[in-house]
C-alpha positions as CSV (number, residue, x, y, z in Angstrom):
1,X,-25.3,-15.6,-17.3
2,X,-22.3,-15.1,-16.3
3,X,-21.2,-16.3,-12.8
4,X,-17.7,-14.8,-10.9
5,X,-15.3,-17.6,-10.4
6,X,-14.4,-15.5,-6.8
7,X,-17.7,-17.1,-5.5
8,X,-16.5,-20.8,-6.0
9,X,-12.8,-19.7,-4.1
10,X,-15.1,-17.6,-1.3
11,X,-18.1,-19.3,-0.9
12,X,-17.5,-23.1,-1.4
13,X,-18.0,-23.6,2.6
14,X,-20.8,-21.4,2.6
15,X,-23.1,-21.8,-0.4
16,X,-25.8,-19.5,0.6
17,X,-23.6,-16.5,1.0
18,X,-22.6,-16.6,-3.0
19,X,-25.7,-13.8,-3.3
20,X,-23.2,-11.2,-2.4
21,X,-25.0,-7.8,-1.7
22,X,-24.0,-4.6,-4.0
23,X,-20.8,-3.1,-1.5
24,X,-22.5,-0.1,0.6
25,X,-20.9,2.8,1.3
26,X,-18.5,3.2,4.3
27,X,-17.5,6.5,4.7
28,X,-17.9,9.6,2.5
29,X,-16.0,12.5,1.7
30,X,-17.4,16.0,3.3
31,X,-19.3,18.3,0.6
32,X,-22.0,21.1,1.1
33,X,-23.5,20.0,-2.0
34,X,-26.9,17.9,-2.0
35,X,-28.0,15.9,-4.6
36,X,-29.1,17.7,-7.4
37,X,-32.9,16.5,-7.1
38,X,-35.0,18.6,-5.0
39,X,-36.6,16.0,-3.2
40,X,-33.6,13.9,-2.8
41,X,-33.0,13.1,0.5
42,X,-30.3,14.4,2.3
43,X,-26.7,13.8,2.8
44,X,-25.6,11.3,5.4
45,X,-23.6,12.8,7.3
46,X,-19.5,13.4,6.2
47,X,-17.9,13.8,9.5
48,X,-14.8,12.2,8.6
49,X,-13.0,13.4,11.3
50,X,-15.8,13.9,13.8
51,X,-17.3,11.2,16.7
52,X,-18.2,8.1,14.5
53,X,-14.7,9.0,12.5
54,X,-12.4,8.9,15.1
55,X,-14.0,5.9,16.2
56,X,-14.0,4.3,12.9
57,X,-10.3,5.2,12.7
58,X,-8.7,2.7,15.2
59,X,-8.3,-0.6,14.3
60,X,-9.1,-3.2,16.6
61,X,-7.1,-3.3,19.7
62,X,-7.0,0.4,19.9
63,X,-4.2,1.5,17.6
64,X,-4.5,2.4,14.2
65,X,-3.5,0.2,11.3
66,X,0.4,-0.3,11.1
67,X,1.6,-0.4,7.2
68,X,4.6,-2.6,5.8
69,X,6.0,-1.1,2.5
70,X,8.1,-3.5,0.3
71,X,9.1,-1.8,-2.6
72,X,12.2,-1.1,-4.9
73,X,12.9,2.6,-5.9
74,X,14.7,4.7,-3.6
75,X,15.6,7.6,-5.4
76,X,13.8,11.1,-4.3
77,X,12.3,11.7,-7.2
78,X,10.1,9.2,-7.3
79,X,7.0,10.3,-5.1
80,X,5.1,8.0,-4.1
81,X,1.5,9.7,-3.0
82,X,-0.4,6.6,-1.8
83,X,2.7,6.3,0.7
84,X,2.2,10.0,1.8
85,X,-1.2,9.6,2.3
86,X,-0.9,7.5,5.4
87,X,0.1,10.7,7.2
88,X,-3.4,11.8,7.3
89,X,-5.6,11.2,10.2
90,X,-8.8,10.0,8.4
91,X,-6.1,7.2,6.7
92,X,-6.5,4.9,10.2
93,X,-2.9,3.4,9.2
94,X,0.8,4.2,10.2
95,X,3.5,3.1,8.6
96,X,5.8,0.7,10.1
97,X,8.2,-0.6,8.3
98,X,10.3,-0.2,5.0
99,X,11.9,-3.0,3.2
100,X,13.9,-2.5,0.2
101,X,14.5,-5.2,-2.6
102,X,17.4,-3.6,-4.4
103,X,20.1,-2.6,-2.8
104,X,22.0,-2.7,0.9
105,X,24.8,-0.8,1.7
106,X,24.8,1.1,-1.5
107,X,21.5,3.2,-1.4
108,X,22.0,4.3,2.1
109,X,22.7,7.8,1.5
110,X,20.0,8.2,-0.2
111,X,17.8,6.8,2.4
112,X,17.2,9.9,4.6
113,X,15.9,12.2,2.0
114,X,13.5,9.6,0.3
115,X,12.5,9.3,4.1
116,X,12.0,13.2,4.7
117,X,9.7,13.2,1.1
118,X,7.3,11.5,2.5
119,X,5.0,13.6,4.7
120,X,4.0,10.2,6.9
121,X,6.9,10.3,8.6
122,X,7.3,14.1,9.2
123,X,4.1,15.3,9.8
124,X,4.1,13.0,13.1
125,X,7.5,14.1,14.7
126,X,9.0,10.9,14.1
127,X,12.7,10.6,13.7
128,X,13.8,8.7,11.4
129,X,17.5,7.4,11.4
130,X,18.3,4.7,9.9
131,X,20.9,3.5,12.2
132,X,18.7,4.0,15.1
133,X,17.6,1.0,16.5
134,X,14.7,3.0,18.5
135,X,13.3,4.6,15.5
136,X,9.4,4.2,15.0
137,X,9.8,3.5,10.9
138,X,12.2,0.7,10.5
139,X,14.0,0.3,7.6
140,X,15.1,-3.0,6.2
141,X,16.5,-4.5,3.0
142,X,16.7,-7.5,0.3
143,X,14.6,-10.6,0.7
144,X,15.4,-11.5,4.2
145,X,14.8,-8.3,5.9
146,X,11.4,-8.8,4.3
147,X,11.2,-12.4,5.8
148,X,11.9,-10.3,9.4
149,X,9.1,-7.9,8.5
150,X,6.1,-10.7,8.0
151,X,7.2,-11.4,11.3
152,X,6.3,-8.7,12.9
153,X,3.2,-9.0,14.9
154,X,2.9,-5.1,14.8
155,X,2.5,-5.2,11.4
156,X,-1.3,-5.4,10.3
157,X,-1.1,-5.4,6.3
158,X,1.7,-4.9,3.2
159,X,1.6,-2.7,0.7
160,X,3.7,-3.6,-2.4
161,X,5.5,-2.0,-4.4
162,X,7.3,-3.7,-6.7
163,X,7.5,-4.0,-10.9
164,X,4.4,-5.5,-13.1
165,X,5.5,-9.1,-12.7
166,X,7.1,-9.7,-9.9
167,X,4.4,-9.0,-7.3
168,X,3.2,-13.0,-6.8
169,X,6.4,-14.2,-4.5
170,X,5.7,-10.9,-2.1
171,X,2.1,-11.4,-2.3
172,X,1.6,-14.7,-1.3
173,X,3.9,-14.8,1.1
174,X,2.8,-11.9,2.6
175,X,-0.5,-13.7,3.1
176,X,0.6,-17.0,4.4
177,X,2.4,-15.3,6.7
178,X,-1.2,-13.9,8.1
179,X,-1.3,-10.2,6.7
180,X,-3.7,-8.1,4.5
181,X,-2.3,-7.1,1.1
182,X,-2.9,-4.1,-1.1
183,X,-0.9,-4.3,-4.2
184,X,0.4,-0.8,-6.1
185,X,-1.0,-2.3,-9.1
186,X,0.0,-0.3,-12.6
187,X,-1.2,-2.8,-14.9
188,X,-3.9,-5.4,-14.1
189,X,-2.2,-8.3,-13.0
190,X,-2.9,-11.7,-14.5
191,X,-6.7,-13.7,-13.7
192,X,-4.7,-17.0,-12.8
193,X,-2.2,-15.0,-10.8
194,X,-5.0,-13.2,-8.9
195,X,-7.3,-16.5,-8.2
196,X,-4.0,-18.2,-6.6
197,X,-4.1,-14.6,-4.2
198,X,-7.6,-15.2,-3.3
199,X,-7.2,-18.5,-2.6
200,X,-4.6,-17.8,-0.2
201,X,-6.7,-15.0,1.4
202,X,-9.3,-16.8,2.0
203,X,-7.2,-19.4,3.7
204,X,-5.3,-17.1,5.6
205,X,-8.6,-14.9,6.3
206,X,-6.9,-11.8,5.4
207,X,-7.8,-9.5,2.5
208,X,-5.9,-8.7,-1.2
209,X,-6.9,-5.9,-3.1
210,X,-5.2,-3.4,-5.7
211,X,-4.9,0.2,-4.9
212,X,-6.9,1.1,-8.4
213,X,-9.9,-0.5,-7.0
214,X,-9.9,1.3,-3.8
215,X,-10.1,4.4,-5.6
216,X,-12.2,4.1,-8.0
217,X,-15.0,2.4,-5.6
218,X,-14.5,5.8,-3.7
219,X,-15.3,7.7,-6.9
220,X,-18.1,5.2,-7.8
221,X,-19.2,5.9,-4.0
222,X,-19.4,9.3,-3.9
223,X,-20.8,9.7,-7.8
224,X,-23.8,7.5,-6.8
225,X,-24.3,8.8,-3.5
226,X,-24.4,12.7,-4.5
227,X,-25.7,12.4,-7.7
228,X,-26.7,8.9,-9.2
229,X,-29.7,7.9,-7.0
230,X,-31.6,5.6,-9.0
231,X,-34.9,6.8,-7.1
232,X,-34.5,9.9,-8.2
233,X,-32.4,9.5,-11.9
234,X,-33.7,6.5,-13.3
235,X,-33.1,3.4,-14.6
236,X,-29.4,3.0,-15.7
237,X,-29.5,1.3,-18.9
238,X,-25.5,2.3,-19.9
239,X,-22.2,3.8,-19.4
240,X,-19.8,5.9,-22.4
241,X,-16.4,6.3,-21.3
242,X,-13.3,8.5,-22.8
243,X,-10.0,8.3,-21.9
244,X,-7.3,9.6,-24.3
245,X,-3.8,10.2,-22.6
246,X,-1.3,12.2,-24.0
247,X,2.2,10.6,-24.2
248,X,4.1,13.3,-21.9
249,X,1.0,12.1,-18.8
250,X,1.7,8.1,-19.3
251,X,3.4,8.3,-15.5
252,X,0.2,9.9,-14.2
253,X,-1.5,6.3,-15.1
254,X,1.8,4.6,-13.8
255,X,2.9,3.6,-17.2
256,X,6.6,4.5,-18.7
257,X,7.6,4.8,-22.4
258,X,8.3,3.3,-24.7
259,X,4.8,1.5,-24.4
260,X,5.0,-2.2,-25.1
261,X,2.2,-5.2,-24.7
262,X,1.8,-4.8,-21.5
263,X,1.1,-1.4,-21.1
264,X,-1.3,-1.4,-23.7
265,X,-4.3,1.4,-23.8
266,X,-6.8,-1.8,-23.1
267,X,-4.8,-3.1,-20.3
268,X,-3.4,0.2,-18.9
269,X,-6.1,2.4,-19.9
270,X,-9.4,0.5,-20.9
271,X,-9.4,-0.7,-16.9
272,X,-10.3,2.5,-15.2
273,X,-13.2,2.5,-17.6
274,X,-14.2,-0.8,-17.0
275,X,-13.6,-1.2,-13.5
276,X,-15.7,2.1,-12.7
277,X,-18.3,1.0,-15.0
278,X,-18.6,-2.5,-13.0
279,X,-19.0,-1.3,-9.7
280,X,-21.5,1.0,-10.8
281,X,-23.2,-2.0,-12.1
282,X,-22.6,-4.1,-9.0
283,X,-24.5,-1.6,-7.5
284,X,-27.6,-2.2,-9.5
285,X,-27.2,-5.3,-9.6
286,X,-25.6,-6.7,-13.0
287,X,-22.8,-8.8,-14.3
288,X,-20.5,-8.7,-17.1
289,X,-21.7,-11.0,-19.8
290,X,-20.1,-10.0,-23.0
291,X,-16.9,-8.1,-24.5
292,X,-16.2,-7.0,-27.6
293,X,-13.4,-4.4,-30.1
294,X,-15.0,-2.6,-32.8
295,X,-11.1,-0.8,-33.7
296,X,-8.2,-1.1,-32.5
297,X,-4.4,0.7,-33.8
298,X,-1.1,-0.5,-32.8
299,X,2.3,0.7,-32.9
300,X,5.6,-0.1,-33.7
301,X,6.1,-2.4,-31.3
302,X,3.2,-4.2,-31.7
303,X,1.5,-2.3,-28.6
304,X,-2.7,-1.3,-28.6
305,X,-2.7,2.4,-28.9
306,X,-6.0,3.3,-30.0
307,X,-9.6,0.9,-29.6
308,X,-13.0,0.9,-29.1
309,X,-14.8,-1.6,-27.1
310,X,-18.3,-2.5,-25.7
311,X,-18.4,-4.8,-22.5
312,X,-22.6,-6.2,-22.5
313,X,-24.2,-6.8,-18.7
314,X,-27.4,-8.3,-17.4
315,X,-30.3,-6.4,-17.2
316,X,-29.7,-4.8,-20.8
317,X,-26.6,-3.1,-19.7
318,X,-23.7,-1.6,-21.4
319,X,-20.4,0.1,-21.3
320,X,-19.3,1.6,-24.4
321,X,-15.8,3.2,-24.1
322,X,-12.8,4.4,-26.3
323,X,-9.1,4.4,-25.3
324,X,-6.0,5.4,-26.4
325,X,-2.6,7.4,-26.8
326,X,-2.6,10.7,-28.1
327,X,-0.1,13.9,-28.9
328,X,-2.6,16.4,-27.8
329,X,-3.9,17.4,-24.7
330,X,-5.2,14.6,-22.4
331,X,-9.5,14.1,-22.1
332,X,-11.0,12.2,-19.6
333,X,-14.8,12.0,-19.3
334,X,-17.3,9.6,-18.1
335,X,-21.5,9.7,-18.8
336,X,-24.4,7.4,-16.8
337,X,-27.3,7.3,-18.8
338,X,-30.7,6.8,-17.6
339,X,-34.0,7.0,-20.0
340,X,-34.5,10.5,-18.8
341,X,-31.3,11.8,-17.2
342,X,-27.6,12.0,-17.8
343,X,-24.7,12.1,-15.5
344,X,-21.7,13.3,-16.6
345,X,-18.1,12.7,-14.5
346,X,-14.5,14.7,-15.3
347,X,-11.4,13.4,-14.1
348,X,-12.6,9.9,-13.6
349,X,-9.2,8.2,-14.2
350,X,-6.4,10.8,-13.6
351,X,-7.8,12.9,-9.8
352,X,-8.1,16.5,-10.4
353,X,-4.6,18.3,-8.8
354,X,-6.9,19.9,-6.2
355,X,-9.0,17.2,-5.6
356,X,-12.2,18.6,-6.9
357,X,-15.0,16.4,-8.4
358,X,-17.1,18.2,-11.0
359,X,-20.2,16.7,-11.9
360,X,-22.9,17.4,-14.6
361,X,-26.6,16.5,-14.4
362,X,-28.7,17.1,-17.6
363,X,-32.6,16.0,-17.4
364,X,-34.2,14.6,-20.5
365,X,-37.7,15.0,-22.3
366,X,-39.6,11.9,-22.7
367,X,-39.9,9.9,-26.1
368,X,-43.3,10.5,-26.8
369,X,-42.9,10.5,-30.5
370,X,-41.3,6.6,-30.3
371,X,-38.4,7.5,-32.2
372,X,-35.6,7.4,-29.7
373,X,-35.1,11.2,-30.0
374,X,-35.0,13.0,-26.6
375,X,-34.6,17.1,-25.8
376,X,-31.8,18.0,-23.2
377,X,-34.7,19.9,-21.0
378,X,-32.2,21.2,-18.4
379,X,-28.8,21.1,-16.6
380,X,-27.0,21.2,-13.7
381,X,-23.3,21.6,-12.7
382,X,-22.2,19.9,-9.3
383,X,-19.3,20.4,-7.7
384,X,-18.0,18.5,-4.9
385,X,-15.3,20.1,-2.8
386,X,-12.9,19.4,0.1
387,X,-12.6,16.4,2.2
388,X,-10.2,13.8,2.0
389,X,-8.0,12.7,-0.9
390,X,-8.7,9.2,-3.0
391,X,-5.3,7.5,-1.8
392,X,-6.1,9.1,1.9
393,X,-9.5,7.0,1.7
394,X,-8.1,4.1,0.0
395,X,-6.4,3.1,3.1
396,X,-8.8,4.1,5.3
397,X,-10.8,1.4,3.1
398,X,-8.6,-0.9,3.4
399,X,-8.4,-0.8,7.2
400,X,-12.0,-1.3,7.7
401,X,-11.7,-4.1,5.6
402,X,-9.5,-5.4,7.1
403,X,-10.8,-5.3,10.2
404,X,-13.8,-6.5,9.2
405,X,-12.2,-9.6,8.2
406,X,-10.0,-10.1,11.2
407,X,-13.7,-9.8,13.4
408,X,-15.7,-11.9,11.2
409,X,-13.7,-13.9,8.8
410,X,-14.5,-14.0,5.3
411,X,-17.6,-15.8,5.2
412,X,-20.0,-13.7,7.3
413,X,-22.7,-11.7,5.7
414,X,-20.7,-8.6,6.9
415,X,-17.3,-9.3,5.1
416,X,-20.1,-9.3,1.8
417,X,-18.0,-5.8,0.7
418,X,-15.0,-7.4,0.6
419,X,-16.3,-10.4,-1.4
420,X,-18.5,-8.2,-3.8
421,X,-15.1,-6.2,-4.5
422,X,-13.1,-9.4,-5.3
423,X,-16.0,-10.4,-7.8
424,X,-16.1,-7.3,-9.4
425,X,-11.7,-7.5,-10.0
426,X,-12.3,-10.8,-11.2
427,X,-14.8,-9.3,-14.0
428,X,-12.7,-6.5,-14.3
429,X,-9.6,-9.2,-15.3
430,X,-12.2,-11.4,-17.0
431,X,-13.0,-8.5,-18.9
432,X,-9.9,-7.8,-20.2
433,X,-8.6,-11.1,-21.2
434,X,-11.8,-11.1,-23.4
435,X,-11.0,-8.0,-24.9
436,X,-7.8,-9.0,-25.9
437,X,-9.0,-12.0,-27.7
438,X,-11.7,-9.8,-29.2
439,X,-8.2,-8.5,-31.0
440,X,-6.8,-11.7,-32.0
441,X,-10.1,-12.9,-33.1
442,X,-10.6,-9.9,-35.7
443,X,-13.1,-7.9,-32.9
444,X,-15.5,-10.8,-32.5
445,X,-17.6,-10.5,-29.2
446,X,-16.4,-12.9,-26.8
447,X,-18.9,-14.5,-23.7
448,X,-17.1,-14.2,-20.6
449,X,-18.5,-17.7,-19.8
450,X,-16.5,-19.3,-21.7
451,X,-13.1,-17.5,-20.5
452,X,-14.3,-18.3,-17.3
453,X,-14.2,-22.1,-17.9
């Protein structure tokens, strides 16, 4: 079986806390929707911005979360949601400070409109002039002003923003220099790359983590918890994915034409499939084991644009999913399967504009005849309204974690979220890497065991 590499890097000290429990669910968005069973239990409560939330909103010493963004674009047009999110109260972060990698002198005209685009800043009266020294968001430039920035005591975590490839430098500094990390992360970064990150983390005691996996392990979260109850639906035995993007949408996913190796459909696309799929898992308990490409089409360049793949898990477990470019219109869908139930998921990859979640529940007949034939006996459409956005939970996520880590350190049993959520990237990069020498090797299945030695 195969056994995360992220336990040896969090665990060595520790040896009996390498039984990581599945990561349990921290806050929830607000629905009026139960589960679709009729004696499910029901909802935990959704007060995000009630009692426990406002509690849960300050980080420790009273004050909320304070954000460092390093990044490079400046231009207006480029509008960066996760950064507006912060500006939401259920976020528990502010932002603190900009630092920009390109330019000095140059792009300062620009600055005050990129400022005014981004609703953190506005939507709390703060003023923000860049030749203020008083101002509340400070902006700095180039590689020194972001040497000033990790110096900062103020500053709790970094949030980087920076061009597939030339995240390491910022993130490892960032977390010798004692501060959490989230990563914009279009492309899955590297598996060597990312165990030198957790290595540092762990000595630092401060957490990494990529903005795609904070999203998705809300989605995963609130899937399970409104519909997915395995009390109620069953056994899970496997996962069928679909996501086929059309060219025009590539930016939605963070990706910009032309394509090229690196923004492949199993690197840029085949990862919100698997990394959904293996925090469901974690959450019943089972491991990637296997991973294999049935088809695969390339382009011009040389780029995947079309495959099929199966990733094998403990327990009899499997995700079967199929990527790829297309000209027509983009189709996203995502289906649990239990022996006598089916859950079905829209929008898993690419959040619907209003941030709806429409689920479908269909209950199955029993195989009484033996031949694997089932009747669809009934079906249910659930959706799940309101509440706050993905990338507004994502950092309130990632300021809980944090915390958690500053209070305990990483190897107490209740920083076991944050380890299970390192695990499950490193199977998600495991995963990949496998997949792409399924394509070398003609589609043979590859054992993750043996990329992991």
């Amino acid at each position: 079986m195969f056994e995360s590499p992220t336990v040896d890097v969090f665990c060595q000290s520790n040896p009996q806390m390498a039984g990581t429990a599945p990561f349990q669910s921290t806050s929830a968005a607000p629905s009026s929707v139960a589960p679709h069973h009729h004696h499910a239990k029901p909802p935990v409560s959704t007060d995000v911005d009630g009692a426990a939330g406002k509690a849960a909103n300050k980080y420790v010493g009273g004050v909320n979360f304070k954000i460092g963004i390093v990044m490079q674009r400046t231009s207006g047009k480029h509008k960066y949601r996760n950064i507006r999110a912060i500006a939401t109260r259920a976020s528990s972060c502010d932002i603190g400070e900009f630092v920009f990698l390109n330019e000095t002198e140059d792009i300062q005209p620009q600055l005050p409109e990129f400022l005014r685009s981004h609703r953190s800043l506005a939507s709390r009266g703060k003023k923000v002039r860049i030749d203020d020294a008083t101002t509340d968001v400070k902006v700095s430039y180039g590689d020194e002003g972001y040497e000033r920035m990790l110096q900062r005591p103020d500053i709790h975590g970094i949030y980087v923003v920076v061009p597939p490839g030339s995240e390491q430098t910022y993130i490892l500094k960032a977390l010798d220099a004692k501060k959490h990390v989230l990563v914009k992360d279009t492309v899955s970064t590297y598996l060597g790359e990312f165990m030198e990150q957790m290595e540092h983390a762990k000595k630092s005691d401060k957490f990494i983590q990529f903005s795609t996996m904070f999203i998705h392990q809300y989605r995963v979260q609130r899937f399970m918890d409104r519909v997915v109850r395995e009390e109620y639906f069953g056994r899970i035995h496997s996962i069928q994915a679909s996501l086929l993007l059309n060219y025009q949408d590539v930016r939605k996913v963070g990706v910009t034409l032309p394509l090229n190796s690196q923004t492949g459909c199993i690197r840029a696309l085949g990862r919100y499939c698997i990394l959904f799929s293996a925090l469901t898992f974690s959450r019943v308990g089972s491991t990637a084991v296997s991973a294999q490409v049935h088809t695969y089409e390339k382009g011009q360049n040389g780029e995947l644009t079309h495959a099929t793949c199966t990733i094998r898990f403990t327990k009899d477990r499997e995700l079967n999913f199929t990527v790829g470019y297309t000209n027509f219109s983009t189709r996203q869908s995502i289906a649990v399967k239990a022996d006598t139930s089916i859950a079905t998921m829209e929008d898993f990859a690419i959040e619907h504009p209003d941030g709806l979640a429409s689920y479908r529940v269909y209950e199955k007949s029993a195989d009484d005849d033996g031949d694997g034939k089932r009747t669809i006996l009934s079906g249910e459409a659930i959706d799940v309204a309101g509440g706050p956005r993905q990338d507004t939970m994502m950092w309130r996520t990632f300021a809980q974690l944090g915390s958690t880590i500053d209070e305990h350190g990483w190897d107490h049993s209740k920083s076991s979220q944050c380890k299970e959520l390192a695990n499950v990237a490193v199977q998600t990069k495991l995963i990949l890497l496998a997949l792409l020498n399924s394509v070398e090797m003609g589609g043979k299945e590859i054992q993750l065991s043996a990329m992991s030695g």
